[in-house]
N, C-alpha and C positions, 0 to 999 in steps of 0.2 A: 876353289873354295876360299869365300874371304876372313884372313885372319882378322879376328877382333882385335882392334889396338887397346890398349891399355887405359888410355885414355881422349877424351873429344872435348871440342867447347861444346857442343851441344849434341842430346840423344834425342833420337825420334824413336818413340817406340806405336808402331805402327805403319802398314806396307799395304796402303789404299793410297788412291788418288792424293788425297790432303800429303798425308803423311812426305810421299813422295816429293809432291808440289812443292812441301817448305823446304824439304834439302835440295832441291832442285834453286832454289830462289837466293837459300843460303851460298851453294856453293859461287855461282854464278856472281854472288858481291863479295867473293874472294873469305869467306867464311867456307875453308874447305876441308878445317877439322872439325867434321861432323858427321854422324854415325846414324843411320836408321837401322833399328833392327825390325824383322818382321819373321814371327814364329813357323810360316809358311813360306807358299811364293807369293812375290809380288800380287797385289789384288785380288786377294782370296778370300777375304769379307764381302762386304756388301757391293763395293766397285767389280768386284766378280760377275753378280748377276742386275747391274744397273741397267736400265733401257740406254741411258746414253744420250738422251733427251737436252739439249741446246738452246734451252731460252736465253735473253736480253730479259725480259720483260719481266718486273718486279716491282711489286708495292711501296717496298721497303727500299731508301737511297743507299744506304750500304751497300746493303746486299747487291744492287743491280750495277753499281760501281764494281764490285768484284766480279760479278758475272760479265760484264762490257769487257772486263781489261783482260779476263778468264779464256772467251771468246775468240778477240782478237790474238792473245798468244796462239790457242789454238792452230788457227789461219794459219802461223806460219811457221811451227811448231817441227813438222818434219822436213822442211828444208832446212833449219835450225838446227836440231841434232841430227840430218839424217836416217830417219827411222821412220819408213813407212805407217800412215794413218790413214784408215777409212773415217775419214770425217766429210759429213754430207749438208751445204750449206743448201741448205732445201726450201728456206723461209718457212711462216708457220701461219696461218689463221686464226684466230681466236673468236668464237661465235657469241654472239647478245641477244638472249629473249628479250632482255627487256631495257630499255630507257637510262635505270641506272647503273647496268652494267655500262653500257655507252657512256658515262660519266666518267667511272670508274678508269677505263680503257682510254677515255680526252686526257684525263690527268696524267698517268703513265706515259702516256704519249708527252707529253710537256717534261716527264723528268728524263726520261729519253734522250730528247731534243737537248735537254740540259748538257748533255753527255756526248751529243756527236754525233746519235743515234739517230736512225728513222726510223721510225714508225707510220703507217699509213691508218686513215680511219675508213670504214670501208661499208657500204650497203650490202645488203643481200646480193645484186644482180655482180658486183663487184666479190663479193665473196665466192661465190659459184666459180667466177671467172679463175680462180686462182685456183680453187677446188674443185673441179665438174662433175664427183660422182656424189656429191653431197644435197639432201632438201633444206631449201633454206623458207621455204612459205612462212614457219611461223618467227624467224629472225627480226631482231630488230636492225641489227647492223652488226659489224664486228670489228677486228685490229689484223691488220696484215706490218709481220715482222721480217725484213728480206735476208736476215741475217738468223733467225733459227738456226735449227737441222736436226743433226744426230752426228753420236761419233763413238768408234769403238772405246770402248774404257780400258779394255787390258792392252790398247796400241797404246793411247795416249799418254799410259801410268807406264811400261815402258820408255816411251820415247822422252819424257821426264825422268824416270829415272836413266837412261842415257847420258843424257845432258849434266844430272845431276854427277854422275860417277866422271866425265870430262871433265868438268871444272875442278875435281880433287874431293867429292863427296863419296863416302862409304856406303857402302847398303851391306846390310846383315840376313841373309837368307836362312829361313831353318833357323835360328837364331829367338829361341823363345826370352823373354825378360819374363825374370819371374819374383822383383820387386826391388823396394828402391830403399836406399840408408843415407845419412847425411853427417858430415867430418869436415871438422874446421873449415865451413862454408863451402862446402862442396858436397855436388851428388858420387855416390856408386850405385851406379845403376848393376844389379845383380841378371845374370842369365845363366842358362845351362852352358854355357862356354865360359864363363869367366866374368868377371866385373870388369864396369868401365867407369873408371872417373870424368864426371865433365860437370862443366861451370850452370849449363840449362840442361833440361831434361822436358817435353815435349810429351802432352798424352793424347794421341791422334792415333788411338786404337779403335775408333769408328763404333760398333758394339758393343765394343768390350770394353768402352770409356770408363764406366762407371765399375768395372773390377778393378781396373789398373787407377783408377783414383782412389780405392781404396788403400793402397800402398801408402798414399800421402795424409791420410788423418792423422796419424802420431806426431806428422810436421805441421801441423795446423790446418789442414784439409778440412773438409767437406763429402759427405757423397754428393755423387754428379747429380745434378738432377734430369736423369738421361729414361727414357723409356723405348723398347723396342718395341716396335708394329709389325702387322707381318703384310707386305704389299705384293699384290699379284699383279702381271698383266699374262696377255697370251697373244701367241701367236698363228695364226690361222694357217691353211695349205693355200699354195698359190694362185690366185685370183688372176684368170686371162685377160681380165680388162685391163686391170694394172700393167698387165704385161707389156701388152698392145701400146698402152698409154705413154709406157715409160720409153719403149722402143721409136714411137713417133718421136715425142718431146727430144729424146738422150737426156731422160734428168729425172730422178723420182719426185713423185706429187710433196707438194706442201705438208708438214705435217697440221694435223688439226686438234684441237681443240675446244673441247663444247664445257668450257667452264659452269656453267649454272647447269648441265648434268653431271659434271663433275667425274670428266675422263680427257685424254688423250689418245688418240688414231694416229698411228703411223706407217708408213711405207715403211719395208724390212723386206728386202728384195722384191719379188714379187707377191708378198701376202703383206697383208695387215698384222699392226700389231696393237691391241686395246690395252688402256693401263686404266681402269678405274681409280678413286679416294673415294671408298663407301662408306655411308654413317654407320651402317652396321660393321663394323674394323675391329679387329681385334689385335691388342698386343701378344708379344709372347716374352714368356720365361718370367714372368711377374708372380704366381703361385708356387707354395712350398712345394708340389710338387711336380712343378715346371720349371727348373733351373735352367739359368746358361751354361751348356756344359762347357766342357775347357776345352774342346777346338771345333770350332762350327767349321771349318776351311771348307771352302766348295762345296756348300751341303745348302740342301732347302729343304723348306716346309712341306709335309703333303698338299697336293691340290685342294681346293676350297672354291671352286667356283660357284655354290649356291648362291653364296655371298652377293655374287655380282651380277646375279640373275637381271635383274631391272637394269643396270646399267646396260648391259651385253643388250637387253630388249630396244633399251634407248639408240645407242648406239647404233645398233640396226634399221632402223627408223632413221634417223638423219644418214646413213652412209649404207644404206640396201644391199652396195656387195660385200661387205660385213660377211651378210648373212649365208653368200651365196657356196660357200666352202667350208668343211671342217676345221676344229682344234689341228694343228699341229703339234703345238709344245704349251705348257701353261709353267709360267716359274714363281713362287710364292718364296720370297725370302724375306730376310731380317734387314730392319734400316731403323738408324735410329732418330730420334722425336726429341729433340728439348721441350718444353712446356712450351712455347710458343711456335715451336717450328720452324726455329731460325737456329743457325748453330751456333755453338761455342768457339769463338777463337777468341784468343788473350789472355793474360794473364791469370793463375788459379788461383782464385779467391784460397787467402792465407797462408799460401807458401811461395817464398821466395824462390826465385829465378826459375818458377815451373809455369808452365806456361801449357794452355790448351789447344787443341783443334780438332772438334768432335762435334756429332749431333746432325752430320749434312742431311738432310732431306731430297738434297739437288745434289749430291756431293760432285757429281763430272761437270757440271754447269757451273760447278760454283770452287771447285779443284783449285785452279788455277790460279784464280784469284786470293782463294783462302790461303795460297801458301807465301804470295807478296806479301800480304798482309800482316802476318804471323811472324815473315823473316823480316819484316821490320820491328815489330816492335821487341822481341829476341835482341836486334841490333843497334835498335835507335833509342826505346823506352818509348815509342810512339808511331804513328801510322800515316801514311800520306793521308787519308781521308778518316773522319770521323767514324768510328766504328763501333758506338757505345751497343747499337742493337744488336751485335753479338758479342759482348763481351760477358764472361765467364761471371761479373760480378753482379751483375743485372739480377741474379737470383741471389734471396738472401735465405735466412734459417725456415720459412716458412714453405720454401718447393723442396717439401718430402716427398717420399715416395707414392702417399696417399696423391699428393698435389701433382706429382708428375706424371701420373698414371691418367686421373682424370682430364687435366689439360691436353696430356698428345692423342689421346681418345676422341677429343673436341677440333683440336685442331689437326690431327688428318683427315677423319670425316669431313672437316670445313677447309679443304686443302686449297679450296680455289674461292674461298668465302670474299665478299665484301666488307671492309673493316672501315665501318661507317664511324663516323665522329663521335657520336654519341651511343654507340652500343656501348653494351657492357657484356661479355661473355659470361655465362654462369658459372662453368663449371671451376673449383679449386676455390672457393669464396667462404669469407668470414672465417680465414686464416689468423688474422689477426682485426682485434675487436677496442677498439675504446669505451670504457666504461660508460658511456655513453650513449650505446649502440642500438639498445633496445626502445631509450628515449627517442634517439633521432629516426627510427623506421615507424614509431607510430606515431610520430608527426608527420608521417609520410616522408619521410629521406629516403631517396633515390639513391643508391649505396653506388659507388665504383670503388675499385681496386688498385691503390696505391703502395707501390710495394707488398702486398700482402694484406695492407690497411683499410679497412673500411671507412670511405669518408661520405658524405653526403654530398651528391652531386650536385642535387636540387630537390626543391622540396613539394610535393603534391600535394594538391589537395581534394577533397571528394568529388569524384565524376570525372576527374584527371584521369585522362589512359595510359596508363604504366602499363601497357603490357611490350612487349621482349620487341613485338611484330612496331609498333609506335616508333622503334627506334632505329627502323635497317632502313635509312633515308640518308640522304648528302644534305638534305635542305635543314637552314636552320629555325624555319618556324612547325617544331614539332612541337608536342604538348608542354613542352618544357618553358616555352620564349615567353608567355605571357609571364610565367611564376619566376624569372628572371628577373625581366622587366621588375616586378615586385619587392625582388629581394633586394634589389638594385637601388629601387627609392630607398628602401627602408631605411640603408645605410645611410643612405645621402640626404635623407630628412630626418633621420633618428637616431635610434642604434641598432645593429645587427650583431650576432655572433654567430661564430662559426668553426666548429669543431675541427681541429687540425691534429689528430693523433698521428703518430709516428715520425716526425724530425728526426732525424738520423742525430743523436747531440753526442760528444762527445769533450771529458773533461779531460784537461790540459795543463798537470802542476807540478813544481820543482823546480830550485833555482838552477836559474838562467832561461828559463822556459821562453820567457817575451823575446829575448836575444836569439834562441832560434827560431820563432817567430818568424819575425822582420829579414830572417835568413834565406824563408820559406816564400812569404807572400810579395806580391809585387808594391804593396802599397805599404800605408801603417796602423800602427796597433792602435784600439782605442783608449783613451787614461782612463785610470780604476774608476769604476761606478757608469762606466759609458760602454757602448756597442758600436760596432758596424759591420761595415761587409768590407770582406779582404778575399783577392785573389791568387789561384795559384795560377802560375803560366807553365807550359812545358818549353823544350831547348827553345823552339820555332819561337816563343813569344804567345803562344796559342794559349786560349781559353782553356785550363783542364779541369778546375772544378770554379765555386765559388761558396765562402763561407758567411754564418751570420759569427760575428768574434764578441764575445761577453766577457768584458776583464773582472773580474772582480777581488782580484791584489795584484801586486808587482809580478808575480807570478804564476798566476790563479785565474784559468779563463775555461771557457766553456765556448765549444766551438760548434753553430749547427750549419745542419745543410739538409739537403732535399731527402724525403723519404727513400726514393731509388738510392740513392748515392749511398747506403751508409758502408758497406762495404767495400766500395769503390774508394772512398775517402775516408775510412780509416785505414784502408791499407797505405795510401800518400802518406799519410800522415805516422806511422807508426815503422812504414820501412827504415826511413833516417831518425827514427828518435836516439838521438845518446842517451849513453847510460846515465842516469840519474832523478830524469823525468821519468815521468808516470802517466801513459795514456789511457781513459779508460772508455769506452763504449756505456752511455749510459742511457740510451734510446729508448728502452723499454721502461727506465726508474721516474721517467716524467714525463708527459704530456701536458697537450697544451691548446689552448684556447683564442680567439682573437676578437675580441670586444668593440667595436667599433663604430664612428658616424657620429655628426655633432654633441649628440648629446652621453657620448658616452662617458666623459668626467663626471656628471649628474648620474649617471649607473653605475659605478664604480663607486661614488663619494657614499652611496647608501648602503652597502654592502664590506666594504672592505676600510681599513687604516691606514690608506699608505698616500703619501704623500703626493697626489696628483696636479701640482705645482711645477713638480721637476719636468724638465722641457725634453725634445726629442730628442731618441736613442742614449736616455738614459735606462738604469733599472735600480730596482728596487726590492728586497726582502720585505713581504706584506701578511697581512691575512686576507684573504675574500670570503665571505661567510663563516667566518672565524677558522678557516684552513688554511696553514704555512701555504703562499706561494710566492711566485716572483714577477713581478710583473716590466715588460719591459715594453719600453713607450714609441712603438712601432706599429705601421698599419700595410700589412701588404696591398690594402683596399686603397689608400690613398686619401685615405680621411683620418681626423682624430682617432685615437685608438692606445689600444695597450694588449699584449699579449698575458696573457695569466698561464701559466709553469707551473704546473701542482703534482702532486703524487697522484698515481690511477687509483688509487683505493679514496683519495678526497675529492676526485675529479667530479664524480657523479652530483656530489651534493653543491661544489662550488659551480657548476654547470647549471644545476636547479634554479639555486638563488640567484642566478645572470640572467635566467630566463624569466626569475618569477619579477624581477624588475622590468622586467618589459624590452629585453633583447627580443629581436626577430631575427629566426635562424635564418642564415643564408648558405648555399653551398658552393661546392669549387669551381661551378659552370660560372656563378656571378661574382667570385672571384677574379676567374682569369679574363673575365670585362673587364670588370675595374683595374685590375694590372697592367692593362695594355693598353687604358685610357690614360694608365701616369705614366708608358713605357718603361715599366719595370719589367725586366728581364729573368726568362726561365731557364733552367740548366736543363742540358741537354735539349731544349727547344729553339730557344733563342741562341744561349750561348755554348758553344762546341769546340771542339780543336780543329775543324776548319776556317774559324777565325781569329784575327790577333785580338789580344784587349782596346789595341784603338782600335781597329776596325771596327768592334766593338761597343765603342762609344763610351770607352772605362778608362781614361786617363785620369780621371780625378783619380782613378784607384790606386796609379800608378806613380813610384816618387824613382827616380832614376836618379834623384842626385843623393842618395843614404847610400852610406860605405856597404851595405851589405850586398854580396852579389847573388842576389836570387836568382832563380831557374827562369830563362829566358829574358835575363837583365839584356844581354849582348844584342841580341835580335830584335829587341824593343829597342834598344838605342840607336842601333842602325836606323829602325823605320824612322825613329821620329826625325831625320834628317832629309827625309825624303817625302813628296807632297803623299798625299792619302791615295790608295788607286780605290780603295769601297769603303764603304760607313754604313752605319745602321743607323736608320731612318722611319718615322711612322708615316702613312698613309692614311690618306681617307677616303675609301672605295666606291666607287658606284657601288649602289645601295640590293645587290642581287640576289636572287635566293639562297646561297650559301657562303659560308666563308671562305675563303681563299684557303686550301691545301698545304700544308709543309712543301716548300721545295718550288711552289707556284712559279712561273717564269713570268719577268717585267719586263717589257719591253717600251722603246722610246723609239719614235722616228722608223719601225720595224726592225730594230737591231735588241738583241736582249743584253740587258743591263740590270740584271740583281735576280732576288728571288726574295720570296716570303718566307719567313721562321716562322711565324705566328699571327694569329687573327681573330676578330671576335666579333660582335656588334656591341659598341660601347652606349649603353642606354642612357647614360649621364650628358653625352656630348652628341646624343642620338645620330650615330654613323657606324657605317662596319667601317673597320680600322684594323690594319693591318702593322707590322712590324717586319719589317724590311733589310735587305743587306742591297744595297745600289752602289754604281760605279760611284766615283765619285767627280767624276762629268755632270751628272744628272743634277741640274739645281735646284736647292730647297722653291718651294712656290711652286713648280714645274709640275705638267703634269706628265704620265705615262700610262701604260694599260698594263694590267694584271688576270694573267691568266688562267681564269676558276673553271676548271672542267667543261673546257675546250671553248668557252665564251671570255674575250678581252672588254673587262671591265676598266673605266676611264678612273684613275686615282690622281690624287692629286698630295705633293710631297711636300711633307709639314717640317718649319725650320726647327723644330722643337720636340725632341720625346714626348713629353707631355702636353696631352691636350686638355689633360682635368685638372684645374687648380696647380699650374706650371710652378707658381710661386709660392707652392708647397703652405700657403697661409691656412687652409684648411687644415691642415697635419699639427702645426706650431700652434694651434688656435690655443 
């Protein structure tokens, strides 16, 4: 029986895969007072009845990062601690009806590559080959992965925790927590055995996330935005062919997947095992009178196979001896859903030194990794790899319960969806609305979802095809390119505006404020009546946010940043505030507008008072159509311009009067053209903690010889004595039918040297154009190929971020 110690640096409450994973990680980098407790035994949640299922293969660069590094531990995992694992590297298949699933499947395969990984791309006659009880007639082709498999879940959440209890890690068995209190900067974590004091506390209760986060709203919490589903697969009686097969071979078949039916097939001894994601899915415990009871341990759902009737038909059909045998077992349990369906690891939005890792979908594919990840940033304040797609602040006040229900309803049934460029998923929409919102759709604004914000993507107009179907394509001339094109001139022959609600903004006053400022950011502040942009670095010297800084006294600034971010950065910001200052979130008290294109001082000068003389990244207290606002002498576009800053209750009308002067709206599609024709940089796109600020292309930002020693001063001054080994770079692509992919691989002479952040077709300097991270070998002028969904397009490397008016003279005009 283990004694609870009195105290830990850090509690895990939670005894699944994850859970285990991070004290397993912790203890291992000599972090060996640390404590998991788990009200059960080990893997009695949802890691209980997980298939066990082993992809590599992922969408998303984080997540396939955690899963590559998850994987390979696995591999060697019980020679390691000792403790026997059935883990079965069996490779996998993955099937293509059609043309842009094989796109889909080129891309992946290049971020793979990125990683070390293989991936093979594969025909029908070649899929058989790897698969032979399967039809492939109506195939297009598919992806063979040689590193798949399967692996038991309660071996390998043992043989980590093992490992975990070796290196000086605790585990608390039977051991329920049944909530949490906070004393002179520190947790007690309460249980039916006793309290434990420790420094971090950890909510990786997998299901039950979202109870045990309730514990933390009185500390500045949140509910999780967590949803349970109830997912089946089954398991058939033993099928002799398999038998025969695997006795020939000595190896079980490949596992399969038929994504666009939207299942996986698996070997499990001798029978088959089917795991559908059906549209028809339902959650559980979301009605009053379906609660989560307080211990699911070892317990499932009743059978539901009606549900999966068409799948189970499908299935049958492409793999025959499916059919040829009975149910043996069918298991329906509980897994949990973030609104996206990626999980939560990092830090918890609002409360100090608590930290998440909950929501897995994949949780044994993705175990191993999530628990690196986690005992880093526990340890470091930061992650080897950029990991914003599942951090816990990604979600702001807008994924309620309403929001999180709808969304993991969408995205389980869409479990193996294609996440084309330009969709917009419906469900969880017009959360948050700009006063503006009902003008901008019957101008026909094409709405996406920004933080929760409705902005206008781009704008139709009559006989345009806005329907849902118009937009599940990779190519970028759908109905959208010509009304681009359009919005594009408009700015660059006229003026255009373009609605920008929800800025994360946040006001920053008290003396000595600018003093910790300059403490904080790598560069300098701007003097009263001026703006710019200042950054934070972490230890590394890395990218972690970036701000627009508004001084408006010695002490008196207003700080913005990206509609995602605002959570994210105000917690930066608000963790080390000393007492005296005052930080306030004021995102929702103003919104804002961007005016913009030669002639926009002649659309302004008729409308408003303010003195449109003042030169750029100044601002001003103005009226525009006789309403307070602020206008500040910036163009994300790259043209003349001024933003306007007004209250949401005067926004409608000062939006009117911009438009009745002959603004043409434009939206964020012809936006991030213009962006990336001046090489202006997006957060979390362009710029991450996988890069430093030089790397970056941000030393103007950066001043290393001010006394103060901001975060990542040390690491930045190392590099800069050392020649550059990458940089960030534009491109000018061969001109092909879609843009280049996040993550795209560059290659030069066949060796790969960089990748793409970002990409567009820049209609101004009529090129697709890309934004780059290249060795720094690679010479401006030179060219290299870039590669867009399995085709090496020839680019050629510009000495200059910018290709649109370099000389900024259109902006100053």
């Amino acid at each position: 029986m283990t004694t609870l110690p009195p105290t830990a640096r850090v509690v895990i409450v939670g005894g699944g895969i994850v859970g285990v994973s991070a004290l397993y990680h912790l203890a291992k980098a000599g972090w060996t007072d640390c404590v998991l407790l788990e009200k059960n035994e080990l893997t009695a949640g949802s890691t209980w009845h997980a298939a066990g299922n082993c992809p590599n293969f992922a969408g998303n660069y984080g997540v396939m990062n955690m899963q590559r590094y998850g994987l390979a531990l696995y591999r060697d995992l019980a020679s390691i601690v000792d403790y026997p694992i059935n883990y079965h590297v069996t490779g996998a298949v993955r099937l293509a009806h059609t043309q842009q699933r094989m796109m889909e499947f080129e891309r992946v395969q290049g971020l793979a590559a990125h990683m070390g990984l293989t991936m093979d791309m594969c025909t029908p006659e070649e899929l058989q080959a790897h698969f032979p009880f399967m039809e492939t007639h109506d195939l297009e082709g598919g992806l063979w992965d040689p590193l798949d498999g399967d692996i038991d879940p309660s071996q390998v959440t043992q043989a980590l925790a093992k490992g975990a209890r070796s290196n000086g890690g605790t585990i608390a068995r039977f051991t329920s927590a049944t909530g949490v209190s906070r004393e002179n900067g520190e947790w007690i974590v309460h249980t039916d055995k006793g309290d434990i004091r420790c420094e971090y506390v950890v909510n990786a209760a997998g299901y039950y996330a979202a109870r045990v986060g309730e514990w933390f709203l009185p500390h500045g919490g949140r509910k999780v935005p967590l949803t349970v589903m109830s997912h089946q697969y089954f398991l058939t009686e033993a099928i002799p062919e398999i038998a025969a097969w695997t006795k020939e071979h000595g190896r079980k078949l490949p596992l399969l997947r038929d994504v666009d039916s939207s299942y996986y097939l698996r070997q499990d001894t001798h029978s088959l095992n089917l795991g559908p994601y059906e549209r028809n899915c339902r959650a559980a415990w979301v009605g009053a009178d379906d609660q989560l009871p307080d211990d699911f341990s070892f317990q499932l759902f009743p059978d539901d196979l009606d549900r999966l009737e068409w799948y189970i038909e499908d299935a049958m059909a492409r793999v025959p001896l499916l059919g040829s045998q009975g149910v043996q077992r069918n298991i329906n349990g509980p897994i949990p859903y973030a609104p996206d369906g990626l999980p939560m690891i990092g830090p918890m939005p609002g409360v100090p030194n608590a930290f998440e890792a909950h929501s897995f979908t994949f949780g044994i594919a993705q175990g191993g990794g999530a628990g690196k990840v986690l005992s880093e940033w526990i340890m470091h304040g930061y992650t080897e790899w950029d990991m914003w797609s599942c951090d816990p602040r990604r979600y702001t006040g807008h994924a309620d319960a309403q929001y999180s229900l709808g969304k993991a309803l969408e995205t389980y049934g869409h479990e193996y969806a294609m996440h084309f460029p330009h969709h917009e998923w419906p469900a969880g929409r017009n959360k948050k609305l700009s006063p503006n919102h009902a003008r901008l759709v019957t101008d026909g604004g094409q709405m996406g979802a920004y933080n929760g914000w409705e902005r206008a993507n781009w704008f139709a107009k009559p006989g345009d095809d806005t329907s849902e179907e118009a937009t599940l394509t990779w190519h970028r001339n759908g109905p959208w390119e010509s009304r681009l094109r359009e919005e594009v001139e408009a700015v660059r022959d006229g003026v255009g505006v373009i609605d920008l609600c929800g800025f994360s903004r946040f006001g920053l006053s008290g003396e000595g404020a600018a003093e910790w400022l300059r403490g904080l950011i790598a560069g300098a502040l701007p003097k009263v009546g001026r703006m710019n942009l200042v950054y934070l670095a972490d230890a590394r010297g890395r990218v972690l946010t970036e701000m627009s800084c508004i001084r408006h006294g010695e002490d008196d600034f207003t700080l913005m940043t990206a509609a995602v971010a605002q959570w994210h950065d105000f917690e930066i910001l608000s963790r080390k505030l000393p007492m005296g200052l005052t930080l306030t979130d004021r995102t929702a008290d103003v919104t804002a507008m961007l005016v913009t294109g030669p002639k926009a001082r002649e659309l302004l000068a008729g409308i408003s008072d303010a003195d449109l003389s003042l030169d750029w990244l100044s601002h001003q207290q103005a009226t525009v159509a006789g309403k307070p606002a602020m206008l500040a002498r910036v163009s994300f576009a790259g043209e003349l311009g001024w933003e306007v800053h007004a209250a949401p209750e005067d926004t409608a009308e000062v939006y009117a009067a911009i438009r009745g002067a002959g603004a043409t709206p434009f939206g964020m599609y012809a936006l991030n053209s213009m962006r990336i024709e001046k090489g202006y940089l997006t957060w979390k796109g362009d710029l991450s903690t996988d890069y430093s600020l030089f790397e970056s292309g941000l030393e103007r930002f950066v001043k290393l010889g001010k006394p103060q020693d901001f975060p990542g001063k040390a690491a930045l001054t190392a590099s800069a004595k050392t020649a550059p080994v990458r940089r960030l770079l534009t491109l000018v692509v061969e001109p092909g039918q879609q843009d280049a992919p996040y993550m795209a691989a560059i290659f030069s002479n066949g060796e790969r040297v960089g990748e793409v952040l970002s990409a567009a077709y820049g209609y101004r300097v009529d090129a697709a154009l890309a934004i780059a991270m290249l060795d720094a070998s690679v010479p401006a002028g030179g060219t290299v190929e870039v590669e867009v969904y399995g085709q090496r397009l020839t680019a050629t490397v510009q000495d200059t971020a910018s290709l649109w008016d370099a000389d900024n003279a259109r902006i100053r005009a």
